[in-house]
Every structure is written in C-alpha cells, then in structure tokens.
Z-matrix of the N, CA and C atoms (Angstrom, degrees):
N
C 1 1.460
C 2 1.521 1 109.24
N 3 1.467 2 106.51 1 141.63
C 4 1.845 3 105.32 2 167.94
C 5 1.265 4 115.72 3 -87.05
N 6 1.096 5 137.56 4 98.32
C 7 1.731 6 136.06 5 157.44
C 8 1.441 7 146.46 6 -66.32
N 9 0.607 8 122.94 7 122.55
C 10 1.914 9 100.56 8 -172.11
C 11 1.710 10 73.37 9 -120.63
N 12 1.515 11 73.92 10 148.37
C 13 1.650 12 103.24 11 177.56
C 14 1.747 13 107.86 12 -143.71
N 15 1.148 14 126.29 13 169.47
C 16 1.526 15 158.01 14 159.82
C 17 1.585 16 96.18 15 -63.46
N 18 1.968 17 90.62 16 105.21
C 19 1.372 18 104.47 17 -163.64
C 20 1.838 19 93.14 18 -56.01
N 21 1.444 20 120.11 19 -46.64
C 22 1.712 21 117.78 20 174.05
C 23 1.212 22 130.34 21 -24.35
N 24 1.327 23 134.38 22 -37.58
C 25 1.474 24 167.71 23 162.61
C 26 1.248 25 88.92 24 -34.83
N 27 1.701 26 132.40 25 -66.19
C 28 1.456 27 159.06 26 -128.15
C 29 1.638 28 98.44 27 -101.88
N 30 0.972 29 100.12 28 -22.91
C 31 1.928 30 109.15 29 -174.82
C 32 1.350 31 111.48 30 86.98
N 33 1.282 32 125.04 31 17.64
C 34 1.672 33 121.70 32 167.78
C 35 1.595 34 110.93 33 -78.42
N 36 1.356 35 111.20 34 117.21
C 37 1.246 36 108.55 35 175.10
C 38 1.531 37 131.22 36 -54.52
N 39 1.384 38 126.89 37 71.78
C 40 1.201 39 117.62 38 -177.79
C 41 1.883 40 129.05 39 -131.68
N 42 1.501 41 76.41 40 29.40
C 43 1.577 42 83.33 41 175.78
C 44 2.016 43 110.70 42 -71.61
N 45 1.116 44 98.60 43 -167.12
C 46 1.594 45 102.76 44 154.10
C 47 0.747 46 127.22 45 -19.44
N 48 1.149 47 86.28 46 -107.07
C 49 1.720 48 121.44 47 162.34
C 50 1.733 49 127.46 48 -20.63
N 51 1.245 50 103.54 49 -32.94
C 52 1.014 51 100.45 50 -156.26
C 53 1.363 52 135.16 51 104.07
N 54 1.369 53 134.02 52 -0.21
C 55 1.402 54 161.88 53 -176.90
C 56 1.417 55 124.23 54 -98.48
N 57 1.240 56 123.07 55 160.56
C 58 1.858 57 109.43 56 156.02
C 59 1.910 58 97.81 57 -117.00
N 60 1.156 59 82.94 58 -151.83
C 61 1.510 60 115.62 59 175.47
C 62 1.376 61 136.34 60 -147.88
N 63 1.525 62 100.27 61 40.61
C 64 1.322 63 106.18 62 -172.10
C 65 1.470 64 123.55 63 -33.24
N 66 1.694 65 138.73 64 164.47
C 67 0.797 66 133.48 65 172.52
C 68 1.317 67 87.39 66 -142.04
N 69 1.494 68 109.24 67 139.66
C 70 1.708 69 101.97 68 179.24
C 71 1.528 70 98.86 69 -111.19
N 72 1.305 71 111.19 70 -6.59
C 73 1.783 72 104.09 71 -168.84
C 74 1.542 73 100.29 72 -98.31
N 75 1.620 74 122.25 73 -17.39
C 76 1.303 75 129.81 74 164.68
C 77 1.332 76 109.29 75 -79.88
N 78 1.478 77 125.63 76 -28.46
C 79 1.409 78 114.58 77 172.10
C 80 1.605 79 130.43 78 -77.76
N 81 1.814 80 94.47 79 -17.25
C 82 1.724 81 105.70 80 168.98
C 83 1.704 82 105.18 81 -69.42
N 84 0.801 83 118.71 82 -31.49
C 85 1.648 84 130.23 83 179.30
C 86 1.476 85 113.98 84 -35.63
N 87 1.427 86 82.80 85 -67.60
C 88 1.597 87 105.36 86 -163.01
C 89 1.900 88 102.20 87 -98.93
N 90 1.227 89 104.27 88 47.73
C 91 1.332 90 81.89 89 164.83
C 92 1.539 91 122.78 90 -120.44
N 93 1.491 92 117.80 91 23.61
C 94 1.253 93 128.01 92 172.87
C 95 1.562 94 110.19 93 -116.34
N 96 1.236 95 111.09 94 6.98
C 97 1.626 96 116.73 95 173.10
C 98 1.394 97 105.54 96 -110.90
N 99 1.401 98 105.03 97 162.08
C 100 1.794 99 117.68 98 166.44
C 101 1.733 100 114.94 99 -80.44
N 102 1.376 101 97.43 100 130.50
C 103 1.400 102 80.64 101 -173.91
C 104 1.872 103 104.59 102 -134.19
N 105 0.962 104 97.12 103 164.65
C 106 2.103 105 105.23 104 -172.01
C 107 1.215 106 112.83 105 -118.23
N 108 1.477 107 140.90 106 85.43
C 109 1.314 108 142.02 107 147.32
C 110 0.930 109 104.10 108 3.17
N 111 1.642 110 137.25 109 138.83
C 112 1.339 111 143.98 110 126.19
C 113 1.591 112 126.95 111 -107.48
N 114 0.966 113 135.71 112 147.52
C 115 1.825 114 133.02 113 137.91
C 116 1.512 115 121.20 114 -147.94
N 117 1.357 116 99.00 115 100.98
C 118 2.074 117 104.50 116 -168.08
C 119 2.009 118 73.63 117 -56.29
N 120 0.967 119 138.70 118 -36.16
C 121 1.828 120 94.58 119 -173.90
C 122 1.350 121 123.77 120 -73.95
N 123 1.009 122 112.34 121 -30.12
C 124 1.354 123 109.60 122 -172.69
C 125 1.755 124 116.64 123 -78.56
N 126 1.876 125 98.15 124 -7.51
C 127 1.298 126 103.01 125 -175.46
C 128 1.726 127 103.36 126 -106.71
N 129 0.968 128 106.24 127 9.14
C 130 1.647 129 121.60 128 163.88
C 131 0.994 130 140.13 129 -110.29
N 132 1.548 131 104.37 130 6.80
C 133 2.090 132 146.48 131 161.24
C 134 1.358 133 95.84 132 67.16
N 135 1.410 134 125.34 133 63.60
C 136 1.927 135 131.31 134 146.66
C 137 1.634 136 80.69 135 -81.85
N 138 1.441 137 83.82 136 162.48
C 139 1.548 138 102.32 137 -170.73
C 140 1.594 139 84.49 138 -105.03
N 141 1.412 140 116.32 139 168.10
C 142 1.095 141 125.50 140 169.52
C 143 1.873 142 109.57 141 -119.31
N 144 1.352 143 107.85 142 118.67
C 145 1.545 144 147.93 143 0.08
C 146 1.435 145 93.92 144 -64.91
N 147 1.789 146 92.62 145 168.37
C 148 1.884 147 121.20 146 178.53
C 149 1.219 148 90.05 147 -150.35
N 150 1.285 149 120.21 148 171.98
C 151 1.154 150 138.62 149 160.62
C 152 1.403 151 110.13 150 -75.89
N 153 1.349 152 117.05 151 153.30
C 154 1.729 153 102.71 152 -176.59
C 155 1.168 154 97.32 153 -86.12
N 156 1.568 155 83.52 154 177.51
C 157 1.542 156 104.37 155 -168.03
C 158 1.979 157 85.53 156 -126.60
N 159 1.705 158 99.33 157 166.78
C 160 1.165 159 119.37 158 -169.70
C 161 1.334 160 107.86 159 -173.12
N 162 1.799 161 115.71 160 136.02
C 163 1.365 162 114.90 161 -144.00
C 164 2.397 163 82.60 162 -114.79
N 165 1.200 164 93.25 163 131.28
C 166 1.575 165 123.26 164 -160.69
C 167 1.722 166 96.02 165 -115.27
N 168 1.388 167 125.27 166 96.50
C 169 1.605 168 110.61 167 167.67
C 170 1.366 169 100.75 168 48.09
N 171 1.349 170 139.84 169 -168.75
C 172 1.083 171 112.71 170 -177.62
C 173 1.402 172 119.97 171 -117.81
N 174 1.209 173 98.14 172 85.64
C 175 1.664 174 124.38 173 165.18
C 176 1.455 175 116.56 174 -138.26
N 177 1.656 176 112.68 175 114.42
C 178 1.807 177 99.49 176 164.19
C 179 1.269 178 108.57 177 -76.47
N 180 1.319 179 87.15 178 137.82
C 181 1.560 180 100.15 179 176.60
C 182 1.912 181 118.18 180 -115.12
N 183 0.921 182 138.95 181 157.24
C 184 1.719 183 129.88 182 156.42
C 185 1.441 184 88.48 183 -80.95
N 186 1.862 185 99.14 184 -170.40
C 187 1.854 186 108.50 185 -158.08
C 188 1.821 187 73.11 186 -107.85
N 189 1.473 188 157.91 187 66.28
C 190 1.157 189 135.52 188 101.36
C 191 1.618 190 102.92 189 -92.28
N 192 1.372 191 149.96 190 1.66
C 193 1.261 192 144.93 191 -178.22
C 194 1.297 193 111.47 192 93.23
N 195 1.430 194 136.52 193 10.00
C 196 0.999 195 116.10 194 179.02
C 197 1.474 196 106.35 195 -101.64
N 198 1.987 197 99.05 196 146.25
C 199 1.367 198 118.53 197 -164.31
C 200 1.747 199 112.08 198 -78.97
N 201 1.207 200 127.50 199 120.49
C 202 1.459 201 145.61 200 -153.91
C 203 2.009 202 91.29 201 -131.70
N 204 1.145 203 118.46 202 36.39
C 205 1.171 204 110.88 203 -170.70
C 206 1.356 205 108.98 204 -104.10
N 207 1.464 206 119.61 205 -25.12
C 208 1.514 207 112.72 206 157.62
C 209 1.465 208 124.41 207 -73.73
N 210 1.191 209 110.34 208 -21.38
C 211 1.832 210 120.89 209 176.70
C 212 1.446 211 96.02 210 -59.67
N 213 1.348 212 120.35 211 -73.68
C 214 1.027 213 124.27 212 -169.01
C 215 1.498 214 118.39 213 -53.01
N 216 1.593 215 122.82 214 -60.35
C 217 1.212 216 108.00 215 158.83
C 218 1.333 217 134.57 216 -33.19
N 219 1.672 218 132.59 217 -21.11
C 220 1.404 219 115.71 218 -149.77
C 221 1.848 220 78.53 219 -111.67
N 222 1.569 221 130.21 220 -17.22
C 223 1.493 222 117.99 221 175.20
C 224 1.554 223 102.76 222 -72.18
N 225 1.585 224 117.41 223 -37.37
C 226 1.511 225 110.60 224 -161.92
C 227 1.332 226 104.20 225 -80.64
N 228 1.498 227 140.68 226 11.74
C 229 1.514 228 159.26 227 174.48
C 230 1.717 229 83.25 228 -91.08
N 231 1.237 230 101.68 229 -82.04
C 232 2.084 231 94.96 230 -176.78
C 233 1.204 232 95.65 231 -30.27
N 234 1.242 233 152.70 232 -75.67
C 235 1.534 234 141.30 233 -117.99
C 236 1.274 235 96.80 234 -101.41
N 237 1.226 236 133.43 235 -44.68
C 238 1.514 237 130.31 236 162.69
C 239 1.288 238 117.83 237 -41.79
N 240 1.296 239 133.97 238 -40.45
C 241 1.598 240 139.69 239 -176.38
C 242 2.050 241 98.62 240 -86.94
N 243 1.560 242 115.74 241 -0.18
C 244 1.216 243 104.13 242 -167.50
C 245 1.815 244 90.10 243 -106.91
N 246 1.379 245 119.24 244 -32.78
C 247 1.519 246 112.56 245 -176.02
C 248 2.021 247 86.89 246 -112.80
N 249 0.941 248 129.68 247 105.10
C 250 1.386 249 119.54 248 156.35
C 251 1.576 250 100.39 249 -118.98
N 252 1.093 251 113.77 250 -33.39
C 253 1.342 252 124.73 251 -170.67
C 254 1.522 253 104.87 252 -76.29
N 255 1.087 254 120.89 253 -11.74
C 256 1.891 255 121.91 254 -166.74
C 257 1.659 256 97.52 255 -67.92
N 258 1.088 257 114.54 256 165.29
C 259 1.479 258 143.83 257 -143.74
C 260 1.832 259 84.68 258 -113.90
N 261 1.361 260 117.47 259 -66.21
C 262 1.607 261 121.70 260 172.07
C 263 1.576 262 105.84 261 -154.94
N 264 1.612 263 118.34 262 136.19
C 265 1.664 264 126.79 263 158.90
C 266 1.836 265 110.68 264 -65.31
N 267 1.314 266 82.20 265 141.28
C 268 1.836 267 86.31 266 166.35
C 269 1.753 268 83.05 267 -109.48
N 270 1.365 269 141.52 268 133.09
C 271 1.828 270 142.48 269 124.66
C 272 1.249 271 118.02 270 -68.56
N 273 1.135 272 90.32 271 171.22
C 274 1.997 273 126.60 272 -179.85
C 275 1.548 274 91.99 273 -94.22
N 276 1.497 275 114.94 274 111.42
C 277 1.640 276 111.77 275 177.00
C 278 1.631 277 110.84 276 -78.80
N 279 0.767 278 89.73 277 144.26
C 280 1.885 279 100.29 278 165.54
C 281 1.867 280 92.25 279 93.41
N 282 1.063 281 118.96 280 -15.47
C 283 1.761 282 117.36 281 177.16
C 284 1.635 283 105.21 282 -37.17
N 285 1.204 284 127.53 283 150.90
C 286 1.581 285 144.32 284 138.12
C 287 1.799 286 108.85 285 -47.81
N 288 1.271 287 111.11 286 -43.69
C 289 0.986 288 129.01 287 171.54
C 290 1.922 289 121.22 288 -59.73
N 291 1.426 290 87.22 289 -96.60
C 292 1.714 291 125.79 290 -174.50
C 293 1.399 292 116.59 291 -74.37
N 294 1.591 293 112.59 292 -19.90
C 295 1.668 294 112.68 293 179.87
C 296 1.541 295 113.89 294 -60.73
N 297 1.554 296 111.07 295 143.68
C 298 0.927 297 116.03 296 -132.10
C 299 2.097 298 79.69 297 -138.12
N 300 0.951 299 149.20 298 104.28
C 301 1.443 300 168.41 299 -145.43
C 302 1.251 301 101.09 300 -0.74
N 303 1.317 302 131.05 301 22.83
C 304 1.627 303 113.92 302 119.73
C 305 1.845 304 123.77 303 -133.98
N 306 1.039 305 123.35 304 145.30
C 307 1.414 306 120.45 305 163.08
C 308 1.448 307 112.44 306 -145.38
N 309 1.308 308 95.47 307 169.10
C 310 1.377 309 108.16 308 -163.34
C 311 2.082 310 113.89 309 -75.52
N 312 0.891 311 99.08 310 152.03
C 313 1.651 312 118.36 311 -154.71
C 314 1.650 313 106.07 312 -60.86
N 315 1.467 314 120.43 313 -52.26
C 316 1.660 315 121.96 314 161.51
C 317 1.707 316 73.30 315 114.79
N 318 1.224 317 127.27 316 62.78
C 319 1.577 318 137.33 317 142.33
C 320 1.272 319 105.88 318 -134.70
N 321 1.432 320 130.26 319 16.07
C 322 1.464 321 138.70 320 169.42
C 323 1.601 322 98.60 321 24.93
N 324 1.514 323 100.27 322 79.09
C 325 1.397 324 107.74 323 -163.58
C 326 2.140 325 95.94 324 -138.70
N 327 1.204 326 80.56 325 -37.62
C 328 1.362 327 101.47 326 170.43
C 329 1.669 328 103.67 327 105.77
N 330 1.187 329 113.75 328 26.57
C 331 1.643 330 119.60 329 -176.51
C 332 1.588 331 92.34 330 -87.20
N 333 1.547 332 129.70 331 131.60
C 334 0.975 333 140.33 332 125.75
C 335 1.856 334 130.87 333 -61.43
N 336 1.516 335 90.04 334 150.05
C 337 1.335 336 100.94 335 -178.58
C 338 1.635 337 104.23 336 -144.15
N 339 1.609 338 107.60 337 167.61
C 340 1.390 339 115.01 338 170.69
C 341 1.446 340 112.57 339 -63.86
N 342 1.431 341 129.66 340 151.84
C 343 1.401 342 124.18 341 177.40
C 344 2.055 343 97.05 342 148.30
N 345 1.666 344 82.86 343 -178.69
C 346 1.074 345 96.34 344 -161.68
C 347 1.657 346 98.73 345 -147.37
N 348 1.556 347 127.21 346 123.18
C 349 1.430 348 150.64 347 161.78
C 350 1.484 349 89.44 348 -14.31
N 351 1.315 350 112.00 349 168.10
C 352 1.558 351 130.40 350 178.01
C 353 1.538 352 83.48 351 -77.91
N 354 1.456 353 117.63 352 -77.73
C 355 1.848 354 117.26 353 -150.64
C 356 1.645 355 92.10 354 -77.44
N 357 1.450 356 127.73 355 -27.63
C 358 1.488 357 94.15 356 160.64
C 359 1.616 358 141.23 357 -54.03
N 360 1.742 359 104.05 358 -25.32
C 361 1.344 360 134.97 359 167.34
C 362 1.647 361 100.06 360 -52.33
N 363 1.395 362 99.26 361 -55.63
C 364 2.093 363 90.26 362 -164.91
C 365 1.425 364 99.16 363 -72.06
N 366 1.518 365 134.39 364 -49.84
C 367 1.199 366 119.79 365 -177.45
C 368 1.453 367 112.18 366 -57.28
N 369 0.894 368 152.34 367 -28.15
C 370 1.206 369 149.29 368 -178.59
C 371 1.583 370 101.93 369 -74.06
N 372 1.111 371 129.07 370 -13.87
C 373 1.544 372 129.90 371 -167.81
C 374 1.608 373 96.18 372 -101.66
N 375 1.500 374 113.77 373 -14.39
C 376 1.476 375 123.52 374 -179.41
C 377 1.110 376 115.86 375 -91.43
N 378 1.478 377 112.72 376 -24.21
C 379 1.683 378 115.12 377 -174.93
C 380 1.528 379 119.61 378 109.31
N 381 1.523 380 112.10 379 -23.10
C 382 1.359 381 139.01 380 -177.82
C 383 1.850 382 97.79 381 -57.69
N 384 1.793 383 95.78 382 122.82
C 385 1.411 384 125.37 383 174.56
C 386 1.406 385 106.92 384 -62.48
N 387 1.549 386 105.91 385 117.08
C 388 1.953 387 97.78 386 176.03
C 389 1.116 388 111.56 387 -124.58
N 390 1.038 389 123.95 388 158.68
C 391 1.618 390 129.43 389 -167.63
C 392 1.566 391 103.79 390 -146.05
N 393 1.127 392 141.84 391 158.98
C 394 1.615 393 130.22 392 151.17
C 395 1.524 394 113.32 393 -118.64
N 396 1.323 395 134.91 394 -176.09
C 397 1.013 396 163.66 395 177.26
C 398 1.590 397 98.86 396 -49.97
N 399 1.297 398 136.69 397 -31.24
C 400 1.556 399 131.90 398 175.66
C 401 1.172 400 114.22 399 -101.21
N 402 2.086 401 112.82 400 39.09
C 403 1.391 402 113.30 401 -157.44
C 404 1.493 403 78.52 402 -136.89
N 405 0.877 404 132.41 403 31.72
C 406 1.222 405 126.56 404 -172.86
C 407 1.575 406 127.58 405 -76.28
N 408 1.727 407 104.26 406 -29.26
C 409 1.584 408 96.12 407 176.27
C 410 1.331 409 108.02 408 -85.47
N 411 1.583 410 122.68 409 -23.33
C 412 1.601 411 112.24 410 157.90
C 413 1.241 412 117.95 411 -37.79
N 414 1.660 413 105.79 412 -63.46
C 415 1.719 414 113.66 413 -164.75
C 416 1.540 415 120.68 414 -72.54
N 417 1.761 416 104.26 415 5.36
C 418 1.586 417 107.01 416 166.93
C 419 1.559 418 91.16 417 -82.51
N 420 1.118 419 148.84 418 -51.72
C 421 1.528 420 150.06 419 -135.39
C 422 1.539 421 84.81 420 -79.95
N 423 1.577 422 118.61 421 -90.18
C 424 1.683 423 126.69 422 -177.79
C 425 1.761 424 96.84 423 -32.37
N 426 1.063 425 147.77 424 -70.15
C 427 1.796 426 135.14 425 -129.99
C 428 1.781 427 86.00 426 -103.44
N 429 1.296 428 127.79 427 -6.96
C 430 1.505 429 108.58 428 178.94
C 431 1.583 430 120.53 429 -64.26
C-alpha cells in the first residue's frame, strides 16, 4: 500500500516546538508499504520552532491572533498534490494542520474541540481514507 503520513509520526523533528512524535509501534506497521512524508507546516515555510498555531472559527491563528490561514492553506495544497495517489493517510491528531475529529479550540488553553486540521479538511474533500496515530488497532487489521 502507498501511505502518506505526518512526517512527526516518522521522528523528523518538525513540530513547533521543535520535536516529533515518533511512534515505533506505527512504524513496525508500515514497514512493508511505501510511504510519503507530509507537514502542510513545514511546507508553508514556519520555521521550526514557531509559535503554535491553533484553528479559531475558521481562522488559524498563533496565540498573538494573527491570522496564518492562507499560509497554511497554500502548504496543505503542497501536501495534498504530494499523497493524492495514497491508498490511506495516518495524521498527527489534535494538529491545526493533521487533526483528525478533534483539535484544539485557538485559546491555547489546551481545550479540545470537534473538528478537523485545514489539510485534513482538503483530504477529506478528496475522498482520501484518514486514520491517526490513536487508530492503531484498526491500522493493525488494514496494513497486516
């Protein structure tokens, strides 16, 4: 199978922060499939570290309020044209980006809400199968 996944998943440091999120029991998974790095941030030139971002009504915003919602849209366009062809995405849940039916509220408070990442938004407008990182006993059944 072809996958594109949340280059973070992979252990490339490119969150915020500066960090990933490796998963090593998601990376035993996938290691007989092809798979495609993604990060609409890093493909929408935030430097790594950034300040976070957090999706507000629908505007991402950073925590001074300013709106970053076309930046972000025009990287999660790159990453969409980079997995269109994938079979299914695994995301980074709770992302501005990659969150996947919940993310966080844009009072950088740490309140979650229902919703969906900007480029999780376009793939879903594509038809593209998503799963995240807390999908894992599904994604043993599908990638075995």
């Amino acid at each position: 199978m072809k996958i594109g996944i949340s280059a973070c998943l992979l252990g490339h440091n490119v969150r915020y922060d500066g960090s990933n999120k490796r998963n090593e029991e998601l990376l035993k998974l996938l290691e007989r499939h092809e798979i495609i790095a993604v990060c609409p941030e890093i493909s929408s030139g935030f430097p790594v570290p950034h300040e976070p971002l957090e999706i507000k009504g629908n505007k991402v915003i950073d925590p001074s309020g300013n709106d970053l919602s076309n930046k972000l849209h025009e990287g999660s366009l790159i990453c969409l044209n980079k997995i269109k062809e994938c079979d299914l995405l695994i995301l980074k849940s709770k992302s501005p980006s990659c969150g996947h039916g919940f993310i966080y509220d844009g009072s950088f408070s740490g309140r979650l809400i229902e919703g969906e990442g900007i480029f999780t938004s376009m793939c879903l407008q594509n038809n593209l199968k998503i799963y995240s990182e807390n999908d894992l006993e599904i994604l043993k059944t599908i990638l075995a």
